[in-house]
matplotlib code that plots the C-alpha trace (Angstrom):
import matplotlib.pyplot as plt

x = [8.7, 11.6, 13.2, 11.9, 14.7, 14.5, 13.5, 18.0, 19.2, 19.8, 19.9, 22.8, 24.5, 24.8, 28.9, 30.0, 31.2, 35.2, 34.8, 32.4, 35.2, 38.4, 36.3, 36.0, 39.7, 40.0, 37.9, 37.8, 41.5, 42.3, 39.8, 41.5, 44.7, 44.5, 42.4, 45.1, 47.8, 45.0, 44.1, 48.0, 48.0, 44.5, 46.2, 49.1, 46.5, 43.6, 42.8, 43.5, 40.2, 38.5, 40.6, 39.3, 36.0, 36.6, 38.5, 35.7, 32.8, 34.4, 36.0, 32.3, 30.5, 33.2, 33.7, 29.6, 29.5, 31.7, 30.4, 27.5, 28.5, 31.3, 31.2, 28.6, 27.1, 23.9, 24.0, 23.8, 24.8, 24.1, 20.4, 19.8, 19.1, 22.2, 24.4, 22.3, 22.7, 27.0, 27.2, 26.2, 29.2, 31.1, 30.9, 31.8, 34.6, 35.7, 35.3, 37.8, 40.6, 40.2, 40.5, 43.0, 45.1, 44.3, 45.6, 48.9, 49.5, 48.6, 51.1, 53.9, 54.7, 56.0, 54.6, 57.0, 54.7, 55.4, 54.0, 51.0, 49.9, 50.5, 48.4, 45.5, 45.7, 45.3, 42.2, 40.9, 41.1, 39.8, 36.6, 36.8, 36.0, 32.8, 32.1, 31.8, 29.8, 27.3, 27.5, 26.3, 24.2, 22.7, 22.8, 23.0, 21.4, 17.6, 18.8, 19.8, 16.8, 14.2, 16.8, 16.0, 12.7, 11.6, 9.3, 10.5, 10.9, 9.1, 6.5, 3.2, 3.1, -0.3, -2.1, -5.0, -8.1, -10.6, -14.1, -17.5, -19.5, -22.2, -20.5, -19.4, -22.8, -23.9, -21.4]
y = [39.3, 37.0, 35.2, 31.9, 29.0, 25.0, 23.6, 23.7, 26.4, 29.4, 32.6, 34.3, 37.2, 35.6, 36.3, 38.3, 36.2, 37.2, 36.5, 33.4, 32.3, 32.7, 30.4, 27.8, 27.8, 27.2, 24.8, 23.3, 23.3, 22.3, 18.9, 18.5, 18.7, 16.3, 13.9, 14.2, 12.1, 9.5, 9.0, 8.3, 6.6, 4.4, 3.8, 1.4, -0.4, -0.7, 0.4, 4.1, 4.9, 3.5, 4.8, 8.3, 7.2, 6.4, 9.7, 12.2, 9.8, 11.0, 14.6, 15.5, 15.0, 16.7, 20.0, 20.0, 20.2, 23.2, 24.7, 24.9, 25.8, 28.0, 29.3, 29.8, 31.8, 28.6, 28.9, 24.6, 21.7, 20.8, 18.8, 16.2, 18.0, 19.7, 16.6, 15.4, 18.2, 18.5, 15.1, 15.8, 18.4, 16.0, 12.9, 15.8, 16.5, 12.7, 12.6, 15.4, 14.5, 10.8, 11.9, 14.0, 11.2, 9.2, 11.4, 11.7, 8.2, 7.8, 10.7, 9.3, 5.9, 6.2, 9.9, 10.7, 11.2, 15.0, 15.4, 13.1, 15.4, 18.5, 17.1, 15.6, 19.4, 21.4, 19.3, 19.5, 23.4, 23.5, 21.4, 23.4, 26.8, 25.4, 23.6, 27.1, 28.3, 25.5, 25.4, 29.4, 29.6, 26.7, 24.4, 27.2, 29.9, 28.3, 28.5, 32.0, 32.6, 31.8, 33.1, 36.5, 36.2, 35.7, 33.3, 31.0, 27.9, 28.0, 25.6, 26.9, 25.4, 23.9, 25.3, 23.8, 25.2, 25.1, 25.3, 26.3, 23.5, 24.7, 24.5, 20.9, 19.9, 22.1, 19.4]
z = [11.3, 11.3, 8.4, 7.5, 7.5, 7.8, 11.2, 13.5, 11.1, 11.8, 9.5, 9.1, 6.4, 3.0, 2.4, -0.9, -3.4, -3.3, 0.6, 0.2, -2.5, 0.0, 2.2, -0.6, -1.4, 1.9, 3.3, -0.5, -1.0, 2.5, 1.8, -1.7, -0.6, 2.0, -0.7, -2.8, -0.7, 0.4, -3.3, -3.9, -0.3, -1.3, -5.1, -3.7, -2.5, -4.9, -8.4, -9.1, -10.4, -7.5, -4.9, -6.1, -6.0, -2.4, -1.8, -3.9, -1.7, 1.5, 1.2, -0.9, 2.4, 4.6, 2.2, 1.8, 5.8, 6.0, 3.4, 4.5, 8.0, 6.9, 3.6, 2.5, 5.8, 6.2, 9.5, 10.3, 8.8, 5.5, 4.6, 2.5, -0.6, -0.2, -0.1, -2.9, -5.4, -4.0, -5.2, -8.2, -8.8, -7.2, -9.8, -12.3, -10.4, -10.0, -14.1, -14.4, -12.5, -14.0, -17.5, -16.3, -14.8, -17.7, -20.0, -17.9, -18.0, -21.7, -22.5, -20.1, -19.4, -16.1, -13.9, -11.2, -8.3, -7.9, -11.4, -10.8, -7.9, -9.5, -12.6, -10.1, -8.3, -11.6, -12.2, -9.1, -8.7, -12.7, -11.3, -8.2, -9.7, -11.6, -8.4, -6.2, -9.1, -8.7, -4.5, -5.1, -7.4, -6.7, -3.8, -1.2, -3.1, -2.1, 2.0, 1.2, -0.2, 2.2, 5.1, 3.3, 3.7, 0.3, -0.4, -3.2, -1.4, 1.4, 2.3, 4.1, 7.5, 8.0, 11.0, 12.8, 13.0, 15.3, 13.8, 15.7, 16.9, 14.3, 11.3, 11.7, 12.0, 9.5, 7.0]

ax = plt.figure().add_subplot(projection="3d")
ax.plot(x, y, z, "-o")
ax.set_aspect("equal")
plt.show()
C-alpha cells in the first residue's frame, strides 16, 4: 500500500541530517545573505528595526518554500501549517539579530558597515542552527511522518456508504 501524504505532495526519501543540514546552509544561508544587504539597503530608508521586520517577513516565506521543496525531501510546496509554525522560529530569529544590532550600536557609537554585517551574519547563523533544529524536528518531521506510512497524523478519509434499502427503513 502506498504512503499516505497531503492531497499535491508527493513522498519522497526523508534526507539524513548532515545532508538535510548542507541543504539548509544553503538554501538558508543563500536567503540570509541576500537579506542581509536588503536589511542594510531597506535601513537608509526606514527605521532599522523595521526594515528587518520587512526583510525576516519576506526571506521566512521564501527559505520555508525551498525547504520544504528542497531540504527537507517534502516533496511540494510548503502548507499552511508549515508557514505558520516557520514563522514562529522566525520572530525568534528577528529577536536575535535585533538584540544583536542593538547591542552593537550600544557598545560602538558609530559600526562601520563591514562590521554591522558581520555582527547581523553571526546572529543570523547562531538563530539559524536552532532554526534547522526546529524545521526537523518539528515543522517537517509530521510530513515525514505520514510519508512513511505511519499513522500519527493522518486523518481518516470519510468514505460513503451505501446502505441496503431495508435498513434505512428499518431506522
Amino acid at each position: 500500500m502506498g504512503a499516505v501524504v497531503p492531497s499535491g505532495q508527493h513522498a519522497t526519501a526523508r534526507p539524513g541530517v548532515v545532508t538535510a543540514f548542507a541543504r539548509f546552509a544553503l538554501c538558508g544561508g543563500g536567503v540570509g545573505l541576500a537579506s542581509s544587504f536588503a536589511v542594510g539597503a531597506l535601513a537608509s530608508l526606514a527605521p532599522w528595526a523595521l526594515a528587518n521586520a520587512l526583510v525576516t517577513v519576506v526571506s521566512t516565506l521564501l527559505a520555508t518554500e525551498l525547504h520544504a521543496r528542497f531540504t527537507f525531501g517534502a516533496g511540494g510546496r510548503a502548507t499552511r501549517r508549515q508557514h505558520a509554525q516557520s514563522a514562529g522560529s522566525a520572530v525568534a530569529a528577528y529577536a536575535v539579530t535585533c538584540a544583536a544590532m542593538l547591542a552593537l550600536q550600544h557598545l560602538v557609537a558609530a559600526p562601520e558597515p563591514v562590521l554591522q554585517q558581520a555582527v547581523y551574519l553571526s546572529a543570523s547563523a547562531l538563530a539559524g542552527v536552532a532554526r534547522f533544529a526546529v524545521l526537523r524536528l518539528v515543522v517537517f518531521a509530521r510530513q515525514h511522518a505520514q510519508g512513511a506510512g505511519g499513522s500519527r497524523g493522518v486523518r481518516p478519509v470519510p468514505v460513503p456508504v451505501s446502505l441496503p434499502a431495508e435498513l434505512c427503513r428499518a431506522a
